[in-house]
ZADRENVO-380064 format. One record per residue: residue number from 0; residue in one letter; x, y, z of N, C-alpha, C in turn. Coordinates in pm, 1 decimal. Layout:
<atoms>
num	residu	n.east	n.north	n.up	ca.east	ca.north	ca.up	c.east	c.north	c.up
NUM	A	X	Y	Z	X	Y	Z	X	Y	Z
...
</atoms>
This chain:
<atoms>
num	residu	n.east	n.north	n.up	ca.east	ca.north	ca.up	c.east	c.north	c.up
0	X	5100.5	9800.3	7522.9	5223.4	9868.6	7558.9	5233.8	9878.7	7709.9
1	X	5375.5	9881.9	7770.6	5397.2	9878.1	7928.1	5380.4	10041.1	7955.2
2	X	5270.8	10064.6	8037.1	5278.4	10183.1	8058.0	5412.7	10238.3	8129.8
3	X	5488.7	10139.1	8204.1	5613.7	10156.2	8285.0	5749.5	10179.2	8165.8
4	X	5736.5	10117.0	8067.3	5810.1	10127.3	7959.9	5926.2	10245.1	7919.7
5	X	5833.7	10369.0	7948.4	5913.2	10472.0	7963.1	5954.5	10527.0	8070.6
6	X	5903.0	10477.0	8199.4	5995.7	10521.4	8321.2	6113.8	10446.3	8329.9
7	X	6217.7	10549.0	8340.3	6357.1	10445.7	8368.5	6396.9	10403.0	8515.0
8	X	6377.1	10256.8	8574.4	6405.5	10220.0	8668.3	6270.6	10167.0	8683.5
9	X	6146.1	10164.1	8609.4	6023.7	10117.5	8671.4	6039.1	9973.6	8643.1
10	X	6153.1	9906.6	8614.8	6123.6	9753.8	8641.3	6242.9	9670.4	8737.3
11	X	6239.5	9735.1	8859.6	6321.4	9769.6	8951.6	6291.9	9709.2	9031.5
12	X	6339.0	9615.0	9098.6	6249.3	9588.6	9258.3	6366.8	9654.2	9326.0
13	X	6257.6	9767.6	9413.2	6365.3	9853.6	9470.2	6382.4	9798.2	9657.5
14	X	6303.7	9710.8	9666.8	6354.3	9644.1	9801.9	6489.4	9506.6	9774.2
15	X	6415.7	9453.0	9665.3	6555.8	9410.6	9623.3	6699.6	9439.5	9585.9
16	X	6695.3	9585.6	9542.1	6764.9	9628.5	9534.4	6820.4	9631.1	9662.9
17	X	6758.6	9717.1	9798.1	6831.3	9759.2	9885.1	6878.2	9623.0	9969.1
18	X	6850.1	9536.0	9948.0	6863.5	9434.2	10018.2	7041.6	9387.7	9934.5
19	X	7049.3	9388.5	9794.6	7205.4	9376.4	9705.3	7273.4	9472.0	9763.0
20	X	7253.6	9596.2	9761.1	7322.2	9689.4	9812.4	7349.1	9645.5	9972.8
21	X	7283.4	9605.6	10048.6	7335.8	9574.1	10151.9	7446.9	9426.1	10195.9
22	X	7417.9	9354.6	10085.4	7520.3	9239.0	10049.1	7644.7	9340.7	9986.7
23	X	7611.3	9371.1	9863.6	7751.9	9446.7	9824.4	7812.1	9551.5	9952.0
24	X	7785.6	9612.7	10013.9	7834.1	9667.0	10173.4	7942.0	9588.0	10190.3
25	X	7840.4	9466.6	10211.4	7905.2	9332.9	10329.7	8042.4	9314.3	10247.9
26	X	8040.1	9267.7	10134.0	8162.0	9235.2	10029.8	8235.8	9325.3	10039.5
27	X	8207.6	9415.5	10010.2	8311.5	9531.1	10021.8	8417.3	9514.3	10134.8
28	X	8356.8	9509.4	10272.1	8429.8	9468.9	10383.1	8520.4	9345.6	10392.0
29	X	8403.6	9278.9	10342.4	8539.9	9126.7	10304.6	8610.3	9111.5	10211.6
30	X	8600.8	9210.7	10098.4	8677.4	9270.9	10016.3	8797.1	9323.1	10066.2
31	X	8814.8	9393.9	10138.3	8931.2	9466.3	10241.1	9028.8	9387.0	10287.3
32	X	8973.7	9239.7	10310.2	9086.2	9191.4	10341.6	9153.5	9047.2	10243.2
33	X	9073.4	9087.0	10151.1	9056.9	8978.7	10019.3	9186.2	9042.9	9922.3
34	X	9338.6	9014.0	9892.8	9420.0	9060.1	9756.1	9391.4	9097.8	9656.0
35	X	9319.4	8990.2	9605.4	9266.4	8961.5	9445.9	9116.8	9078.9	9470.0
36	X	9054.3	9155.1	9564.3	8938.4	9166.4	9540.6	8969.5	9322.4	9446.1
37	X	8853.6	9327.7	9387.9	8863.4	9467.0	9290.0	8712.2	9559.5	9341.4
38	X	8631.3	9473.7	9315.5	8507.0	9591.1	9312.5	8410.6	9510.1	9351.7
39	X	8276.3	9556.5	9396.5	8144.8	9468.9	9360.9	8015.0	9520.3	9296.4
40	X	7954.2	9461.6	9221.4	7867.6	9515.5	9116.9	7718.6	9460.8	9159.8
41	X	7615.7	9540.3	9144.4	7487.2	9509.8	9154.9	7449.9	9464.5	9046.9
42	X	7369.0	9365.6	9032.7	7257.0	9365.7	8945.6	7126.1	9316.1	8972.9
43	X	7059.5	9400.6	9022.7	6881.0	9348.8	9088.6	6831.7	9313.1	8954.0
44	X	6852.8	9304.0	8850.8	6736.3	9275.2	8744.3	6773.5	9108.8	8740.8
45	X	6899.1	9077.4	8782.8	6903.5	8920.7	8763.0	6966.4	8870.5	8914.6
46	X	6874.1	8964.8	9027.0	6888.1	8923.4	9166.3	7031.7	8872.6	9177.0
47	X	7148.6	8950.7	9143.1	7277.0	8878.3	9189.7	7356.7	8996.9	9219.2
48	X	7519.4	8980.5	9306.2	7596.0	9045.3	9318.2	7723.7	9000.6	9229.4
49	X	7782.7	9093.2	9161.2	7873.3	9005.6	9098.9	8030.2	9032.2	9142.0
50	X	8125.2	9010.6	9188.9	8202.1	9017.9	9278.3	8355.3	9010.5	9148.1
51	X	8434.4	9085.6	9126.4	8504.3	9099.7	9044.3	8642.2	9094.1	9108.5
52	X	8771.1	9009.3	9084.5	8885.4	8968.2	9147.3	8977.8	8959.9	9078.5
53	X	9096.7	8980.1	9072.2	9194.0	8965.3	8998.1	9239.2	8784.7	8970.0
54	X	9174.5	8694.3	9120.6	9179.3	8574.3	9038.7	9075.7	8533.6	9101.6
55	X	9006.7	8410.9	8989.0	8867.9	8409.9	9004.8	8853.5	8240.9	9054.0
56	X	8965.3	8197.3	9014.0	9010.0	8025.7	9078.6	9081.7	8083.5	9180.0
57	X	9067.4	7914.1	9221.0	9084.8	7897.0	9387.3	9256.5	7957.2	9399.5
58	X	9283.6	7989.0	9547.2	9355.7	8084.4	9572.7	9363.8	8048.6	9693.5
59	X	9460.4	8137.9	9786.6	9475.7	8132.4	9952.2	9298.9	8184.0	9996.2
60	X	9251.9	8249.6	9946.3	9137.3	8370.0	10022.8	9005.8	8215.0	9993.3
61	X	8966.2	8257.7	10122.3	8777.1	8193.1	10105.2	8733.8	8250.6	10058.6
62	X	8688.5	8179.9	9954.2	8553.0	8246.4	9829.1	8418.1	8222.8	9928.1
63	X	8449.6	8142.8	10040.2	8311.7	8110.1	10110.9	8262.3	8208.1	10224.3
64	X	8335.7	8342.3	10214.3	8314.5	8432.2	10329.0	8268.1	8558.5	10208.9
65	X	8237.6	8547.2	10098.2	8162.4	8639.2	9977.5	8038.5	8544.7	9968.5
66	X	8034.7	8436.3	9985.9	7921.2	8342.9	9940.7	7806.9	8319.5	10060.3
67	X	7841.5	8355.0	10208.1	7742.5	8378.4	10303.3	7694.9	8469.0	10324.3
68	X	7716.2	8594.4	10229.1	7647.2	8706.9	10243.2	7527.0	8712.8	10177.9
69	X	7489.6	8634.9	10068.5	7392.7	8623.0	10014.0	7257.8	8529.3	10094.8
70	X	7162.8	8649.1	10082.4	7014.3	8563.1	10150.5	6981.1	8482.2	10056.7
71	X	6908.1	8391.2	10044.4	6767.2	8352.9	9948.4	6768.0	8361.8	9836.0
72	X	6735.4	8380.7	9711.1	6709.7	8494.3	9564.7	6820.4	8547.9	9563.4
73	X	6908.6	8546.0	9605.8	7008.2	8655.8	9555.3	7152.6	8562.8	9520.4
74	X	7228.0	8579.6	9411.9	7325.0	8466.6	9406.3	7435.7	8609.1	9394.9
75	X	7569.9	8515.7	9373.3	7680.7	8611.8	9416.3	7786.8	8507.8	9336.5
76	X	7821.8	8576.0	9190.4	7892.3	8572.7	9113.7	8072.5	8589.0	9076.4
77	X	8095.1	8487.0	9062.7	8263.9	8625.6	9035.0	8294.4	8586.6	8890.1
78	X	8359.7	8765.8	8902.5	8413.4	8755.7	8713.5	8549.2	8833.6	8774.3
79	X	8575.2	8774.0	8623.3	8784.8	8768.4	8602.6	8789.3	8943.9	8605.2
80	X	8900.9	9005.0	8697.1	8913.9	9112.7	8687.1	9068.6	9143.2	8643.2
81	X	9157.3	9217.5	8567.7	9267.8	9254.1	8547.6	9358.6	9281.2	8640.7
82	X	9293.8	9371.0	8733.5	9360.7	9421.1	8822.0	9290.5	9419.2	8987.9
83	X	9338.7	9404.2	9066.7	9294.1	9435.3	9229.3	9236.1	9549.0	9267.0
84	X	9207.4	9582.1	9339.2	9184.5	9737.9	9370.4	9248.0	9806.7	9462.2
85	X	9367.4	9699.5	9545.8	9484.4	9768.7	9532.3	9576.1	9833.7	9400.1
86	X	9561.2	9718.4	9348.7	9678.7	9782.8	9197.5	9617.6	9883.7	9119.0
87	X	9467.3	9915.4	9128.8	9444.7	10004.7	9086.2	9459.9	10136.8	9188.4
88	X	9441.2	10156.2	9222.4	9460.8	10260.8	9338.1	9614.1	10284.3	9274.0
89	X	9730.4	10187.1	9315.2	9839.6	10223.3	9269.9	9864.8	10283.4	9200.5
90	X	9848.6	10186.9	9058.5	9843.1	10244.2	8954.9	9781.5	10433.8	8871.4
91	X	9634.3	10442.8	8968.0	9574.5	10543.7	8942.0	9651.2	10643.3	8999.2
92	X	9769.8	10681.4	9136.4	9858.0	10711.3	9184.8	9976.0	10752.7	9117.2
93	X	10021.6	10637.7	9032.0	10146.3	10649.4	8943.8	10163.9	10778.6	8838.0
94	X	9996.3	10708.9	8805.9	9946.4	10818.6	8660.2	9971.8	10931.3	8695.7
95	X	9854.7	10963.0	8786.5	9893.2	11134.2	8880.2	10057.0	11200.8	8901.2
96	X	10101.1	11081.7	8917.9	10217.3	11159.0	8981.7	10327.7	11201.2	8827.8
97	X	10324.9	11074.8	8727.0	10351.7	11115.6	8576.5	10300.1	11202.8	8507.5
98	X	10172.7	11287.4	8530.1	10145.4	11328.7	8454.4	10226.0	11450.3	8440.0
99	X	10305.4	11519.1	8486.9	10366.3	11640.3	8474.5	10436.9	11578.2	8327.3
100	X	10485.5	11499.3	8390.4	10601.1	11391.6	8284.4	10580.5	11396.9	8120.7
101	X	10413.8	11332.6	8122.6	10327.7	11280.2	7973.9	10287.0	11455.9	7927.7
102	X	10263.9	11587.5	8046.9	10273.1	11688.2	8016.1	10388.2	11791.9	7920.9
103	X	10467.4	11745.6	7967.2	10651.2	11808.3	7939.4	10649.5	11762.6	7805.6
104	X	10623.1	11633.0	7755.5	10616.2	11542.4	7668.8	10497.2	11589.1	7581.6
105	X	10437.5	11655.0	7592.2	10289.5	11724.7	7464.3	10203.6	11612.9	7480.2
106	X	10185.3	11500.8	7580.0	10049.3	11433.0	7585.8	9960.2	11514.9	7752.9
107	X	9868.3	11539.5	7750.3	9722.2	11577.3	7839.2	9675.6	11479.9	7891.0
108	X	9669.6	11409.6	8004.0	9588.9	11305.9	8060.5	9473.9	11364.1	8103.1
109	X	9412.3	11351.0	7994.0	9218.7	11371.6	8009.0	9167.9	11299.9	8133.2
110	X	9169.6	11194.0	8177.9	9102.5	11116.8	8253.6	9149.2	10962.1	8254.7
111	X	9126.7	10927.5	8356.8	9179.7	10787.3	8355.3	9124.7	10691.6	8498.1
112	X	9086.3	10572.9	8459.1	8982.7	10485.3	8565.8	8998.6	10308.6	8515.2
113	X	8947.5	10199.7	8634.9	8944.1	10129.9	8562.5	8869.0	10077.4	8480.4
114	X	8880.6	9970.8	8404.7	8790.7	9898.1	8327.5	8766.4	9751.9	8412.4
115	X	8706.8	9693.9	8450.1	8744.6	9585.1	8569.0	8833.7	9506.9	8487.9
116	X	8766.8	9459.5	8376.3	8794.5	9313.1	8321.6	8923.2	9348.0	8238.9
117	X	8930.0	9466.0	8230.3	9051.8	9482.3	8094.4	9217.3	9588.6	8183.9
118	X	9138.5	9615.3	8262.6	9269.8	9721.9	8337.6	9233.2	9848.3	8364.6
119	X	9345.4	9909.4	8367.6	9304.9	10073.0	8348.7	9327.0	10138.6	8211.7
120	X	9204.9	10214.0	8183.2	9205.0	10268.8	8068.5	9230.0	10433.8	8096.1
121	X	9301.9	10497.9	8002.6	9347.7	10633.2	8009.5	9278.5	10712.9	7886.7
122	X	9261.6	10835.7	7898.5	9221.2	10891.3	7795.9	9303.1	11069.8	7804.8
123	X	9327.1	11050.8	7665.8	9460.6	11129.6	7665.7	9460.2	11230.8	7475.6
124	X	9518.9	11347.3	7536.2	9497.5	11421.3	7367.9	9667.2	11504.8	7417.9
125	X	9713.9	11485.2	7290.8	9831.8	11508.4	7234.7	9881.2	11600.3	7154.4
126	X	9962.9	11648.8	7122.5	10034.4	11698.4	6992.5	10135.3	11654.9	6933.0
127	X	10167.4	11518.6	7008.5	10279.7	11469.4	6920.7	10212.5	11363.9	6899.3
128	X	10232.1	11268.9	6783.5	10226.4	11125.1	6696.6	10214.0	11020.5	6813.1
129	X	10323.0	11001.5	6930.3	10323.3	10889.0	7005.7	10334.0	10907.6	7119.8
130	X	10292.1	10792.9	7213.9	10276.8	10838.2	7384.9	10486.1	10762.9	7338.3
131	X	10534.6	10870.9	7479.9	10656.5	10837.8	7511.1	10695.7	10736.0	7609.7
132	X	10731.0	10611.8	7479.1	10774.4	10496.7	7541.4	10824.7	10449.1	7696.6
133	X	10906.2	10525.5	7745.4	10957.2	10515.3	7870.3	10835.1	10522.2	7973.7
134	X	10745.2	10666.6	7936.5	10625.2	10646.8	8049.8	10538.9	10552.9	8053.3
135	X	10496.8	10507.8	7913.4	10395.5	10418.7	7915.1	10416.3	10232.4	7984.2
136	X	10558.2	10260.0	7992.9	10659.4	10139.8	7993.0	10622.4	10178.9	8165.2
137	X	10649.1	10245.0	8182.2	10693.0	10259.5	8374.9	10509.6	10240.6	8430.2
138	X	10414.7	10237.8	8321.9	10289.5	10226.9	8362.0	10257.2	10089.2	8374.2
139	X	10346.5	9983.0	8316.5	10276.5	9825.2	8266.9	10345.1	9758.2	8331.8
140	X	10351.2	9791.2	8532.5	10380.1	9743.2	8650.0	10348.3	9610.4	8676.3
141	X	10229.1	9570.0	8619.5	10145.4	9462.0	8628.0	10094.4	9396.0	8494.1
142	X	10158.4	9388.3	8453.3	10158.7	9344.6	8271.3	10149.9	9386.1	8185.1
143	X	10168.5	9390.5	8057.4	10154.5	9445.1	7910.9	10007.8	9485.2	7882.1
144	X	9955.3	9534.8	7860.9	9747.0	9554.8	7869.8	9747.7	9607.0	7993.1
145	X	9788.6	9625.2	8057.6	9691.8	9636.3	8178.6	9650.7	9790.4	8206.5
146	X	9710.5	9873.5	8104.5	9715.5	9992.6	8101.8	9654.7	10014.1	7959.5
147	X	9589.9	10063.6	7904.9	9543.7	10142.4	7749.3	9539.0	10224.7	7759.7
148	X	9564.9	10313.7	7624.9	9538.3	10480.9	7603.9	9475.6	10506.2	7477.2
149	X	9362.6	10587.4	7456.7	9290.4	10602.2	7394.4	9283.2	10748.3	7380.5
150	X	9316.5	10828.4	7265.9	9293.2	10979.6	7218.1	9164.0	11025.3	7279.1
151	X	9130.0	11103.6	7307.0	8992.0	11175.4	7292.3	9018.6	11261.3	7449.2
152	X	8900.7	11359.2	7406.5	8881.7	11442.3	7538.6	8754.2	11408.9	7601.0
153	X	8752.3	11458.2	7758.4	8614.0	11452.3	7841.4	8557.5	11581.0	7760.3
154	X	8399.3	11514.1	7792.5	8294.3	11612.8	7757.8	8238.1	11667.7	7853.7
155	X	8228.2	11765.4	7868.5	8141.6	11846.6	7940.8	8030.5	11860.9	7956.6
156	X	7940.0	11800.5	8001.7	7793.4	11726.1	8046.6	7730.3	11902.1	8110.8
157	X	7816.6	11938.4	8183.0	7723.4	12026.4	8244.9	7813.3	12141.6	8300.6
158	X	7799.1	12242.8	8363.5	7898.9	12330.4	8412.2	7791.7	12453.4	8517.4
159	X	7941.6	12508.5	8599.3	7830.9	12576.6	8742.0	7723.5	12672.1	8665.6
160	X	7705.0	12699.3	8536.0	7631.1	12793.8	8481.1	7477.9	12751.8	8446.8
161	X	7499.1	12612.1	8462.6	7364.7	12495.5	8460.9	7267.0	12486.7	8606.9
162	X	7325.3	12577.7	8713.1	7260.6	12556.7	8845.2	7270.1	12737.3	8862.6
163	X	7211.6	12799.1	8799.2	7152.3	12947.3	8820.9	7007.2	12990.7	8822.6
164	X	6991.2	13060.3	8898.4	6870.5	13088.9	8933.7	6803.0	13128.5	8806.2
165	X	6683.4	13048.9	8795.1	6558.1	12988.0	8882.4	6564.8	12840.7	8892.0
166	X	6693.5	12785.5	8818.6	6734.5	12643.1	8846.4	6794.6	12594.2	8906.3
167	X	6822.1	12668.0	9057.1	6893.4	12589.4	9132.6	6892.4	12439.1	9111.1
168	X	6982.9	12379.1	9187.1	6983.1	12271.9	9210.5	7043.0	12141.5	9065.4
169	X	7063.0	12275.5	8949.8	7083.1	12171.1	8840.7	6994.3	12156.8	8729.1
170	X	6844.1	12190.3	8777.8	6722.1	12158.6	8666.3	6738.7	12157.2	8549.6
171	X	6914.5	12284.6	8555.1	6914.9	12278.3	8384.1	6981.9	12195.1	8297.5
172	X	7044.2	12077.6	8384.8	7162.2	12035.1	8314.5	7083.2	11890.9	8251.1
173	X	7145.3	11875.5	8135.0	7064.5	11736.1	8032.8	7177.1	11674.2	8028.2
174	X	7175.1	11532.2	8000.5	7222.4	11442.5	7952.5	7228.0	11455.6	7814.9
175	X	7376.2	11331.1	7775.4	7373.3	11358.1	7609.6	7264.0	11332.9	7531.0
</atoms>
C-alpha cells in the first residue's frame, strides 16, 4: 500500500506545479488581449496547461504567443470553450441586473457561474412551474445553450458560527 495514498495532494510535484502556475500567470496576460480567451486550467499531474477559448481553430489571434510560454515538460493545450470571458463577465452582469426581474416573477437565483465547455450554468428555486420566457430569452445573447438553469439551492458548507473560539480560524468547518 502507498503510504502517500491517503494524503491528498501527496502525488503532487509541487515545484512543478509552481512552475504551471507561473505559465498559467503568463496566459492569463496574453489572455487579455486574446477575444476568444476564457480561462486557464492547471494540470501538474499530466504536466500541462490547458488553455480554454471560445474558438479553438485558427482565428485572427496567435495561438503561438500561448505556446512560448511553456518550458520543457510542460505542454499547453486548448479545449473548445462556449463562451469568452468577456461574454461571461457580461453575461454574469446581465443575470445580476435581472434578477429583481426572475424575483418579481417567483424564481430565486441561487447562484450562477460558468461551465467552460457548456456556458453559464444558473441555479435557481422557484414557486412557479416555469422560468419566464422573456427573461430566459433576453439571457441567450450568445446562443440557445449557452445559458442553463437547473432547480436546486446552495448548501451551506460552513457559517461565521464554525470560526468561534477555541476554533478560530475555521478548525470547525468540514467538508461534505
Amino acid at each position: 500500500m502507498d503510504d502517500n495514498a491517503a494524503v491528498p495532494g501527496a502525488d503532487i510535484d509541487w515545484a512543478l506545479q509552481e512552475v504551471i502556475g507561473r505559465v498559467a500567470t503568463a496566459a492569463d496576460k496574453v489572455g487579455a488581449t486574446d477575444p476568444a480567451y476564457t480561462v486557464s486550467v492547471v494540470d501538474v499531474r499530466n504536466a500541462r496547461l490547458q488553455i480554454y477559448r471560445k474558438s479553438v481553430t485558427t482565428d485572427a489571434f496567435d495561438l503561438s504567443k500561448y505556446r512560448v510560454l511553456a518550458p520543457a515538460g510542460v505542454s499547453i493545450e486548448f479545449e473548445a470553450a462556449a463562451l469568452s470571458a468577456t461574454e461571461i463577465k457580461h453575461l454574469s452582469d446581465l443575470i445580476w441586473a435581472l434578477s429583481p426581474e426572475f424575483k418579481a416573477a417567483g424564481v430565486k437565483l441561487q447562484s450562477w457561474g460558468p461551465d467552460y465547455a457548456n456556458g453559464m450554468h444558473v441555479l435557481y428555486t422557484s414557486n412557479t412551474p416555469e422560468l419566464p420566457r422573456h427573461l430566459v430569452e433576453s439571457l441567450e445573447i450568445y446562443g440557445l445553450g449557452t445559458v442553463t438553469f437547473q432547480v436546486g439551492a446552495v448548501q451551506s458548507l460552513a457559517n461565521r458560527q464554525a470560526d468561534t473560539s477555541p476554533f478560530a480560524g475555521g478548525a470547525r468547518i468540514h467538508g461534505t
